[in-house]
LOSE-599101 format. One record per residue (C-alpha): residue number from 1; x, y, z. Coordinates in Angstrom, 3 decimals. Example, Ala and Ser with C-alpha at 12.3 -4.5 7.8 and 13.67 -1.06 7.14 Angstrom:
// LOSE-599101
[node 1, [12.300, -4.500, 7.800]],
[node 2, [13.670, -1.060, 7.140]],
This chain:
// LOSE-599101
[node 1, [0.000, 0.000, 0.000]],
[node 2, [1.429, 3.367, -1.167]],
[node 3, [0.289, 7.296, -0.379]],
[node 4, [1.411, 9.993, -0.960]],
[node 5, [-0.056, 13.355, 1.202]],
[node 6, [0.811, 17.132, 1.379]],
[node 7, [2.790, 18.104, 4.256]],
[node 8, [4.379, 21.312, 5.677]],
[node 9, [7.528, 19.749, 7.799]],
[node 10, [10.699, 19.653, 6.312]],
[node 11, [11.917, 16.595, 7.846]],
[node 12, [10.479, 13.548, 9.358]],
[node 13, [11.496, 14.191, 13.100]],
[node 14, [9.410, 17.231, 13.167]],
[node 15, [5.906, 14.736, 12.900]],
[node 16, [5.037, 14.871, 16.314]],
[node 17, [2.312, 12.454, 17.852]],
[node 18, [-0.300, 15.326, 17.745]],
[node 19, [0.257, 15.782, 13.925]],
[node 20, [0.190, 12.096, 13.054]],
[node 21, [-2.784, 11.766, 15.004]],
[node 22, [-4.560, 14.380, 13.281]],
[node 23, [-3.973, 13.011, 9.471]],
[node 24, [-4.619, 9.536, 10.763]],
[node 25, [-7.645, 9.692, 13.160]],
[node 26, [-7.860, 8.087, 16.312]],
[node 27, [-8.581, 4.360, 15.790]],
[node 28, [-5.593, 3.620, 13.458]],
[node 29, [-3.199, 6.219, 15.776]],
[node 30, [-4.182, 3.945, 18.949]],
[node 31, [-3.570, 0.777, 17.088]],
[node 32, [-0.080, 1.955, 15.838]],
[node 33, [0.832, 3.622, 19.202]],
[node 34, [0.518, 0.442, 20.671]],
[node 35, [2.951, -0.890, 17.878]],
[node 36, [5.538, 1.460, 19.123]],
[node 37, [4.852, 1.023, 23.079]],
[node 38, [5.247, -3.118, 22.362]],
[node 39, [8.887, -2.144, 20.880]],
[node 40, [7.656, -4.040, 17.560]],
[node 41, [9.564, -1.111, 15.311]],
[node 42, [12.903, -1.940, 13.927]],
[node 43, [14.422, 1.126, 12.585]],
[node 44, [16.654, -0.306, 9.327]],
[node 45, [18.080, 3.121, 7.569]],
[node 46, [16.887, 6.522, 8.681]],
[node 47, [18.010, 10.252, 7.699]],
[node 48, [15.916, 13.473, 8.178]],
[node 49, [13.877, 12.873, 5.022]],
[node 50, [13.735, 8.689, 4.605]],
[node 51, [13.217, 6.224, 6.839]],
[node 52, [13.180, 2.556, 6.088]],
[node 53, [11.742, 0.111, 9.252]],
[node 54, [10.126, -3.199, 9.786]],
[node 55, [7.099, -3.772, 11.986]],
[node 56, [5.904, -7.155, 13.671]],
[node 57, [2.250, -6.949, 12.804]],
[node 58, [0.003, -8.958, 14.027]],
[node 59, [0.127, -11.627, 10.920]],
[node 60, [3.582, -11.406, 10.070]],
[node 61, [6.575, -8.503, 9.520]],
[node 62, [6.129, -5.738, 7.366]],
[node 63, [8.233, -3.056, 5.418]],
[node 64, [7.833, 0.268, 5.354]],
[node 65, [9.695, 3.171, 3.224]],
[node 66, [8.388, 6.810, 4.272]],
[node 67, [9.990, 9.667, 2.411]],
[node 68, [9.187, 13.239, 2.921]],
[node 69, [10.780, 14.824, -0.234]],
[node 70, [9.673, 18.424, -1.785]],
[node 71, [6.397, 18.955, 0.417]],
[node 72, [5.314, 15.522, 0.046]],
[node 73, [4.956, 12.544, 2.449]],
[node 74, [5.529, 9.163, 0.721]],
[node 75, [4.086, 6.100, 2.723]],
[node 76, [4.738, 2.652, 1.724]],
[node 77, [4.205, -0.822, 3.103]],
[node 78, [3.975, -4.471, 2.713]],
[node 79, [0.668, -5.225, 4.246]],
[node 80, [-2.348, -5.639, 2.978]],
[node 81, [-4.198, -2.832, 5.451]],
[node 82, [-6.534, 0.156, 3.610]],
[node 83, [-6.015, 2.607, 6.236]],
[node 84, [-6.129, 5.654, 5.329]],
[node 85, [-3.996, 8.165, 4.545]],
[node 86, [-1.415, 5.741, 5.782]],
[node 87, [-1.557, 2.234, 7.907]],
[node 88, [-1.108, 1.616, 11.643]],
[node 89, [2.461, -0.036, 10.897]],
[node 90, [3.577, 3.600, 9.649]],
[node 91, [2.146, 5.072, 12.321]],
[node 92, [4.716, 3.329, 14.730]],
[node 93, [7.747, 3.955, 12.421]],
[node 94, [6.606, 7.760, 12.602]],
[node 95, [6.161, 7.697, 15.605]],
[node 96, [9.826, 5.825, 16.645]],
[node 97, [11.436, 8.099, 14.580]],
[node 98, [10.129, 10.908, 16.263]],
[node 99, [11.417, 9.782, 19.471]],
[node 100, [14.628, 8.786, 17.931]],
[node 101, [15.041, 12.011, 15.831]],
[node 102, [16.666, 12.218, 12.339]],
[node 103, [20.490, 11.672, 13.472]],
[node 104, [19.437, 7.891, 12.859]],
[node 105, [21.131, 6.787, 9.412]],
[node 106, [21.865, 2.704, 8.984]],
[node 107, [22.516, 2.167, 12.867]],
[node 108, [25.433, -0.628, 12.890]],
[node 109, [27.505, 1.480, 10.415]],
[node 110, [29.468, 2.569, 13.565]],
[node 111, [30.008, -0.558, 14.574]],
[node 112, [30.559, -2.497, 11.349]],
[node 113, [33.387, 0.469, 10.968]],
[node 114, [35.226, -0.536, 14.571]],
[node 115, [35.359, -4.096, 14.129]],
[node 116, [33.482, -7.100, 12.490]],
[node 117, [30.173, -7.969, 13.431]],
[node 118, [29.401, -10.715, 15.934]],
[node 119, [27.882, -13.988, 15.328]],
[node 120, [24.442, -13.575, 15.869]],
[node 121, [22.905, -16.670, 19.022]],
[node 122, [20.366, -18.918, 17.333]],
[node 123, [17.958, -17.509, 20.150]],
[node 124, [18.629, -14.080, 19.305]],
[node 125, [15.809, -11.602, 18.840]],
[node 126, [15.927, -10.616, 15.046]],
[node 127, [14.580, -7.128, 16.197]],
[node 128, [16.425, -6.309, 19.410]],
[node 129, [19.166, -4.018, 19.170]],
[node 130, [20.607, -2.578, 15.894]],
[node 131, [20.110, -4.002, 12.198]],
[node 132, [22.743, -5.143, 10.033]],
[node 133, [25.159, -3.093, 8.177]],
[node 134, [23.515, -3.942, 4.940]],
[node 135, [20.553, -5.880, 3.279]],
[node 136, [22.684, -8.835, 3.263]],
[node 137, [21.979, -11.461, 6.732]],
[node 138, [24.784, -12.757, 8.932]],
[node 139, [27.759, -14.103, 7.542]],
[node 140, [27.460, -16.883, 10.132]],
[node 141, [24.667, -18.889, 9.463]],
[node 142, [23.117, -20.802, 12.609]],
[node 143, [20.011, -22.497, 10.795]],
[node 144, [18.047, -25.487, 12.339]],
[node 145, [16.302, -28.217, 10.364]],
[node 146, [12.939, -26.646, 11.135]],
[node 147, [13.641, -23.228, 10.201]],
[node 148, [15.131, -24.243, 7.405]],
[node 149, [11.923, -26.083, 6.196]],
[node 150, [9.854, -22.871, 7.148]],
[node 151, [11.769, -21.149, 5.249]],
[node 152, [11.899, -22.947, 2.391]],
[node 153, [8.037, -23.236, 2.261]],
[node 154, [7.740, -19.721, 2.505]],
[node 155, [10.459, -18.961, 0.080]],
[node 156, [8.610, -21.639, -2.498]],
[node 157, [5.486, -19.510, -2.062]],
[node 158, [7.195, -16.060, -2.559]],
[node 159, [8.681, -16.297, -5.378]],
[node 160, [5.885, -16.720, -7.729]],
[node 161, [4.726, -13.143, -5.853]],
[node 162, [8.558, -11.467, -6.408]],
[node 163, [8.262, -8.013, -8.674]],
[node 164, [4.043, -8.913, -9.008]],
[node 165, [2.748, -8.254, -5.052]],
[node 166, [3.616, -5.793, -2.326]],
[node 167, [2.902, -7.809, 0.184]],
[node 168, [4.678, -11.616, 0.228]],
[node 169, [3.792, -14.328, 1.963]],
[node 170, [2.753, -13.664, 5.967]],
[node 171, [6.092, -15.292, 7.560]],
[node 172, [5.367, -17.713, 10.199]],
[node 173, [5.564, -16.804, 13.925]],
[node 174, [7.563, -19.370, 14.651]],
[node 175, [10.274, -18.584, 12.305]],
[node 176, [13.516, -16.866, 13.793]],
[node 177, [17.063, -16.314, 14.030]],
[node 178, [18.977, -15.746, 10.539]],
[node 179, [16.077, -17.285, 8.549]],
[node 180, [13.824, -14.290, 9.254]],
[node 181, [16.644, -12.136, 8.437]],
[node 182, [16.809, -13.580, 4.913]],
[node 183, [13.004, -13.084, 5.127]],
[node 184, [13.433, -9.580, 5.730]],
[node 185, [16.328, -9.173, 3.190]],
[node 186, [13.944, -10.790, 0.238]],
[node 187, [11.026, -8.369, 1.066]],
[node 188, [13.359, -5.534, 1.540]],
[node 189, [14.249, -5.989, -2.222]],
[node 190, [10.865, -6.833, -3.548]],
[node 191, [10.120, -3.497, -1.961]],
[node 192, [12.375, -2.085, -3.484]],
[node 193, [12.036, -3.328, -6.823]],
[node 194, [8.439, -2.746, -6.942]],
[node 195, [9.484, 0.490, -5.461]],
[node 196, [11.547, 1.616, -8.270]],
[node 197, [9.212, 0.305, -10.773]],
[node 198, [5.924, 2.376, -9.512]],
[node 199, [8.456, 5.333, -9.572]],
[node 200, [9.599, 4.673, -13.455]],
[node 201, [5.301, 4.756, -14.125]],
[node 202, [4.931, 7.481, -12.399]],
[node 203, [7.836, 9.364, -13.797]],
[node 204, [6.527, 7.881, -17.764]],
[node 205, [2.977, 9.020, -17.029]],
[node 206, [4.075, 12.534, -15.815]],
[node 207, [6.664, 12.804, -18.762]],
[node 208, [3.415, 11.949, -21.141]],
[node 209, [1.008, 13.997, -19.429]],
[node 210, [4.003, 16.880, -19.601]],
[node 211, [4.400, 15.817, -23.636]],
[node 212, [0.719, 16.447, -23.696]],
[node 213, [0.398, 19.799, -21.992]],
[node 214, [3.404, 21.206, -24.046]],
[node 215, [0.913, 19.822, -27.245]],
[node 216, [-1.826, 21.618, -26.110]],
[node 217, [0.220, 25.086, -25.408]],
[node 218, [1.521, 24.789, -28.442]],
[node 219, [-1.723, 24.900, -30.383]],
[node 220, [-2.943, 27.979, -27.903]],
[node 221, [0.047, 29.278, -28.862]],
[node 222, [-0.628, 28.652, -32.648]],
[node 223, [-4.295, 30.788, -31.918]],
[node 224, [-2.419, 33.427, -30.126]],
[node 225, [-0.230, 34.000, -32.915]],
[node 226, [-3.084, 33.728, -35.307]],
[node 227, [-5.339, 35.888, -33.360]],
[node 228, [-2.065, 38.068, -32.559]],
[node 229, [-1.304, 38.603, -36.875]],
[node 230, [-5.095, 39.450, -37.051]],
[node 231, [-5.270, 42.267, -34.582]],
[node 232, [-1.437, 43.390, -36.249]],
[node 233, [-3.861, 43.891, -39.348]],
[node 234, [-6.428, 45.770, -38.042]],
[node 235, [-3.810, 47.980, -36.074]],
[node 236, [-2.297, 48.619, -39.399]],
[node 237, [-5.907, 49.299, -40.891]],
[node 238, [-6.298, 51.868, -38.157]],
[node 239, [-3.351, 54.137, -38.471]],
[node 240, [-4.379, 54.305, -42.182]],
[node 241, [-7.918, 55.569, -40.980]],
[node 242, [-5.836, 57.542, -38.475]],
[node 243, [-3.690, 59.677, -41.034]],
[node 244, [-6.431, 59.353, -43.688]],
[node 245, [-8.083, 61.685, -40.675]],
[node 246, [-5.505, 63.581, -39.559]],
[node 247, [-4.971, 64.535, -43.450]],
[node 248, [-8.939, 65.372, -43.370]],
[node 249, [-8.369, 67.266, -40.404]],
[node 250, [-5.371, 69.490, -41.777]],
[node 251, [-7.491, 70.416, -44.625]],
[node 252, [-10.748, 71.411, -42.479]],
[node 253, [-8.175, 73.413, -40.209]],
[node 254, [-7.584, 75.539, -43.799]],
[node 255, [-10.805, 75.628, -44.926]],
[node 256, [-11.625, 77.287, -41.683]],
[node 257, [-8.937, 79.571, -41.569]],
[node 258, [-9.769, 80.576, -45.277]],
[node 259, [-13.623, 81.110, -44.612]],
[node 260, [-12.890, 82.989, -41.476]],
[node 261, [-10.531, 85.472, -43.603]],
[node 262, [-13.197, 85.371, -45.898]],
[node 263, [-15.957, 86.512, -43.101]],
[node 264, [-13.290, 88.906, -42.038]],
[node 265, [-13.282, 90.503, -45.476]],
[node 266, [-16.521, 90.227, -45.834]],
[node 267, [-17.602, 91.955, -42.510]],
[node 268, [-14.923, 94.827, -43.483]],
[node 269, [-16.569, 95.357, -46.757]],
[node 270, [-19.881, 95.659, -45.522]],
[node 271, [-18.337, 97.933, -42.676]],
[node 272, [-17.320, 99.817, -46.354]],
[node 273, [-20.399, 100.064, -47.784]],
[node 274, [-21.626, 101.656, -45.050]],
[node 275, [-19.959, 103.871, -44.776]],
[node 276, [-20.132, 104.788, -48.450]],
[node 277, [-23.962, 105.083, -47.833]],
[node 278, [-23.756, 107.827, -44.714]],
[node 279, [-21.661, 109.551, -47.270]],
[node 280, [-23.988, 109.377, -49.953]],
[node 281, [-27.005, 110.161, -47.824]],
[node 282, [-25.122, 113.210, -46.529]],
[node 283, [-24.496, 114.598, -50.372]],
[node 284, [-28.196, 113.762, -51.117]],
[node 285, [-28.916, 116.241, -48.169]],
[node 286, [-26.634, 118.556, -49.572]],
[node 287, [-28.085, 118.768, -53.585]],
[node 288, [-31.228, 118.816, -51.737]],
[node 289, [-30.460, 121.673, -49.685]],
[node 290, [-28.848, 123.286, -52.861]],
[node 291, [-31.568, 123.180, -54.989]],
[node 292, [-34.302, 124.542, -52.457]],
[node 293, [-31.397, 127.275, -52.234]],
[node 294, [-32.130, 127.730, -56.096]],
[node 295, [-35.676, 127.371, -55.969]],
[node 296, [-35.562, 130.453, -53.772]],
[node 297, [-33.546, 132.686, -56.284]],
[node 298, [-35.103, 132.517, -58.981]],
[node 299, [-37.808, 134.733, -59.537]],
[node 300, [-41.387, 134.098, -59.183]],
[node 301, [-43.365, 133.684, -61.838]],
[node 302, [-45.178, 136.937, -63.409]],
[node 303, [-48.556, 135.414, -64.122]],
C-alpha cells in the first residue's frame, strides 16, 4: 500500500504524535501507538527525510519506506491494510522516529566500521538491538532443520509473488534467528524493486502527461499568434484611418482659416459700404439743400 499526502515539515522528526494523530484519526493512531509502546519497530536506515523500518504486525513482519521529499509525504508498506492516509504499521515507524530524531542513518555502520560484526545466538531476537550493516543477513549462518523447512516453504510460495505483489507471503511466527533475516532481506528488495518500478510509471505518465500539456500550449500558442497577426492587421488598418483623418483634419483646419478670412473681409466690406452710404445720404442732403437754395432765387413767376 502506497500514499502519498501534502505536508508542511521539512523533515520527518518534526511529525510529532499530535500531527500524526490528526492526518490519521484516532482508531488507526491507537492501534499503531501500541505498535511502538510493544517495541515491535525496527528502525533499518533513517536520515531526516527517509526512513526505512520493519514492523511485527500482528500476521507477520512488514516493510515500510516513508519519504518526505519536496512537500510531500511518501508512505509505503507491505501489508495488505486500507487505512487511510497511511496504515497503523507507519504510524509506529513515525512515531519511533520521532522519538529517535533524524540523526538515525543505517545504525550498525558505527560498529561495522570498529570491528566485524558478531555472530548472531540462534535464540537471538531478530529485532532487538541494531540491524545489520547492509541488506545482506549474517555471515554466520546458525540455521536449524525446522527453520530451514519454514523457510523454504515460505520462500517456495514467494517467489511466484517477487516483482508482481507488495505484500509476500505472511512469515510464520515461529520462524527466527537468521532465517527471518533472509526473510526480511527478500522483502526488503521486492520493496524495493516494486518500489523503483511504480516510480519509473509514475515518472513515464508525468513525462506523457508533460508531452501532452506542451501539445496543447503549443496549439494555444498557434491561436495566439493567429489571433495576434489578425489584430497586427487591423492595427495597421487603423493608423491608415488615423492619417487618412488627420490629413482630413489638416485640410478642415484651412478651410476654416480661409472662410474665417473670408468673413473677415466680408464683414470689413460691408463695414465699407456703409460707410459709403452715410456719405452718400449726406451729399443727397446737400443737392437737396442746394436746390431749395435755387428754388428760392429765382424769380417768381409773373402770371
Amino acid at each position: 500500500m502506497r500514499n502519498r499526502i501534502s505536508c508542511s515539515a521539512q523533515e520527518l522528526g518534526q511529525l510529532d504524535p499530535d500531527m500524526v494523530q490528526s492526518v490519521v484519526g484516532d482508531q488507526v493512531f491507537k492501534i499503531g501507538n501500541q505498535y511502538f509502546s510493544d517495541q515491535r519497530v525496527n528502525i533499518v536506515e533513517a536520515n531526516g527525510t527517509q526512513v526505512v523500518a520493519e514492523v511485527n504486525g500482528t500476521y507477520g513482519v512488514y516493510a515500510q519506506t516513508i519519504k518526505l521529499r519536496g512537500g510531500t509525504l511518501s508512505t509505503k508498506c507491505s501489508c495488505p491494510s486500507t487505512e487511510q492516509p497511511f496504515c497503523r504499521h507507519c504510524v509506529a515507524v513515525l512515531l519511533q522516529q520521532f522519538q529517535v530524531g533524524s540523526s538515525v542513518e543505517n545504525p550498525s555502520k558505527a560498529e561495522a566500521a570498529s570491528s566485524s560484526p558478531p555472530t548472531p545466538s540462534p535464540t537471538a531476537d531478530p529485532h532487538a538491538d541494531a540491524a545489520p550493516s547492509s541488506h545482506e543477513p549474517a555471515a554466520t549462518v546458525d540455521l536449524n532443520f525446522r527453520e530451514a523447512t519454514l523457510f523454504i516453504d515460505w520462500i517456495q510460495q514467494a517467489v511466484g509473488q517477487l516483482g508482481k505483489e507488495a505484500a509476500l507471503a505472511a512469515v510464520p511466527k515461529s520462524l527466527s534467528g537468521v532465517a527471518r533475516e533472509w526473510t526480511g532481506v527478500i522483502d526488503r528488495l521486492n520493496q524495493q524493486f516494486l518500489e523503483s518500478e511504480e516510480d519509473r510509471t509514475d515518472a513515464q505518465r508525468n513525462l506523457q502527461s508533460a508531452e501532452s500539456m506542451v501539445d496543447s500550449l503549443t496549439k494555444e500558442l498557434g491561436t495566439v499568434k493567429g489571433e495576434s497577426e489578425g489584430a497586427r492587421q487591423a492595427c495597421s488598418r487603423l493608423e491608415k484611418k488615423v492619417k487618412e483623418l488627420e490629413g482630413s483634419l489638416s485640410d478642415f483646419t484651412q478651410i476654416s482659416k480661409e472662410r474665417d478670412r473670408l468673413v473677415s473681409k466680408v464683414s470689413t466690406m460691408q463695414s465699407e459700404l456703409q460707410n459709403k452710404g452715410a456719405e452718400l445720404e449726406s451729399v443727397s442732403m446737400t443737392l437737396k439743400s442746394l436746390s431749395n437754395a435755387i428754388r428760392n432765387l429765382l424769380p417768381s413767376d409773373p402770371s
